[in-house]
N, C-alpha and C positions, 0 to 999 in steps of 0.2 A: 335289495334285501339288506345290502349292509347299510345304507343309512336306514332302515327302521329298526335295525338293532341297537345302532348309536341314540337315536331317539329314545329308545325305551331305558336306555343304561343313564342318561343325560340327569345330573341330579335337577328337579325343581323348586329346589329349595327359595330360590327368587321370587315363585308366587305365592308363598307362604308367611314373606314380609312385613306388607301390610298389615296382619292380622296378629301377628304375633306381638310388632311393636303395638298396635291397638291397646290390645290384651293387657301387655306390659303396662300400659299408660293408665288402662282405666282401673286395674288391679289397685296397684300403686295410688293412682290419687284417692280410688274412690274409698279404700284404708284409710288415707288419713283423713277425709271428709268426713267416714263413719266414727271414726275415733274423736273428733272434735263433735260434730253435732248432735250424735245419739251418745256418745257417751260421756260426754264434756268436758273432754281434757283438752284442755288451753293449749296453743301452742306458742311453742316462743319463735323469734323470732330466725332464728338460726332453722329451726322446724319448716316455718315457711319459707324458706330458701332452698330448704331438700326438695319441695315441690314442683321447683324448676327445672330439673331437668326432665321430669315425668311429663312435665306438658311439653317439651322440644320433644321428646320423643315421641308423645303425640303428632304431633306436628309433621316430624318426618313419617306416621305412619298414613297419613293421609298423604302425604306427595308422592310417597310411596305407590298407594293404589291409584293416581294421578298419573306417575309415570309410567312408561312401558320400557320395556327391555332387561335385560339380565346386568346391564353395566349397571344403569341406574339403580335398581336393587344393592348392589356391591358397593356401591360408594354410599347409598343411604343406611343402608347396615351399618357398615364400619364409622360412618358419622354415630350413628345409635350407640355403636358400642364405644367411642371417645367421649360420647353424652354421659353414657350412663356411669364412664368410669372417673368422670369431672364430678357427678354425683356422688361417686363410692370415697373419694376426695373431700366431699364436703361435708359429710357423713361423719367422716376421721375425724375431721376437726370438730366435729359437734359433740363427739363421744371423749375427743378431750377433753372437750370444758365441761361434759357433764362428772368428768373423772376428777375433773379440779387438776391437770395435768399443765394447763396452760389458763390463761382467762382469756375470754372472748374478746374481739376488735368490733363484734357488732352490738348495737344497743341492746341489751339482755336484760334490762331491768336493772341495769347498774347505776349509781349516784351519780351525778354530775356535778363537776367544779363548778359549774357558771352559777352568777350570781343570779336572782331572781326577783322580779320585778313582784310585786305585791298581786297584779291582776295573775299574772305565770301563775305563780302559787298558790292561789285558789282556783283556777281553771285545772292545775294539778289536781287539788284536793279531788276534784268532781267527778274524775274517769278514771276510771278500772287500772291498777297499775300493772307493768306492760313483766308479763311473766323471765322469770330471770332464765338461761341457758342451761347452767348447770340443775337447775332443779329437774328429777328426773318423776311425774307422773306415774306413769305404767312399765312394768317388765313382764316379761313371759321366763319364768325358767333364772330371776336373775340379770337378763340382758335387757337394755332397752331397744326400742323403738329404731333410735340414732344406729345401734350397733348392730342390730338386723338389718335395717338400712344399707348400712355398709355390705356386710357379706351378699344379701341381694344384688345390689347393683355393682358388685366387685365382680359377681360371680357371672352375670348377668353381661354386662360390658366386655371382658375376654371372650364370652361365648358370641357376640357379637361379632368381633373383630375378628376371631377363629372362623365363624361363617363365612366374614367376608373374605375370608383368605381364600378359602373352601370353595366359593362360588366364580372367584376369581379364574381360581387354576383349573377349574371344569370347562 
């Protein structure tokens, strides 16, 4: 009788892993997918790089449903939630440069020193030029995209790592 008591007290929060990181992954990308393709806001480059940790964290949700056990859950959680908060990380840095707080180190549609060969510069002329970082597209309420980013996956990633502590000590 006392182990079916412990069983039913026993949190399960390890089978709900899977699903959640899913969830997470396909929310998140499929936002920004909607927001480029149906409503055709360009994204810059710093933009596509918030996309990566949405797909690791895909990733983990499928090894996720792959593996068995409650350890494994625990340690892919807490991966999920160092993922997501290397996201809320890169997030920061994209809402500074859209703030003009700092300039960007990745190519953002910024000028280049180098000199340019005559064929370069007309192969230039020919393609789309490549959208700059700080220009900000869409907000909601005032905030962008970058800075909702942030408190998501800020918010998102602690709740993670609180899981896996959670799951841990059960």
């Amino acid at each position: 009788m006392e182990r079916m008591s412990t069983r039913l007290t026993e949190p399960i929060w390890h089978r709900y892993v899977p699903i959640v990181l899913l969830l997470i992954a396909f929310t998140a990308l499929g936002s920004a997918y909607t927001a480029e393709f149906a409503y055709s806001l360009e994204p810059c480059v710093l933009c596509i790089y918030q996309r990566i940790p949405f797909a690791v964290i895909g990733v983990l949700g499928v090894l996720a449903y792959l593996l068995e056990g409650r350890m494994a859950m625990v340690v892919l959680t807490a991966l999920a939630g160092i993922v997501l908060l290397i996201g809320a990380g890169l997030a920061s840095y994209h809402v500074g440069v859209e703030q003009h707080w700092w300039a960007s180190v990745a190519s953002c549609g910024g000028a280049s020193d180098q000199a340019l060969s005559m064929k370069q510069f007309q192969a230039l002329l020919q393609q789309k030029p490549e959208k700059a970082c700080g220009e900000v597209d869409w907000t909601m309420f005032g905030i962008s995209m970058a800075t909702y980013n942030v408190a998501v996956s800020g918010v998102l990633g602690l709740g993670g790592l609180w899981a896996a502590i959670r799951m841990r000590a059960a």
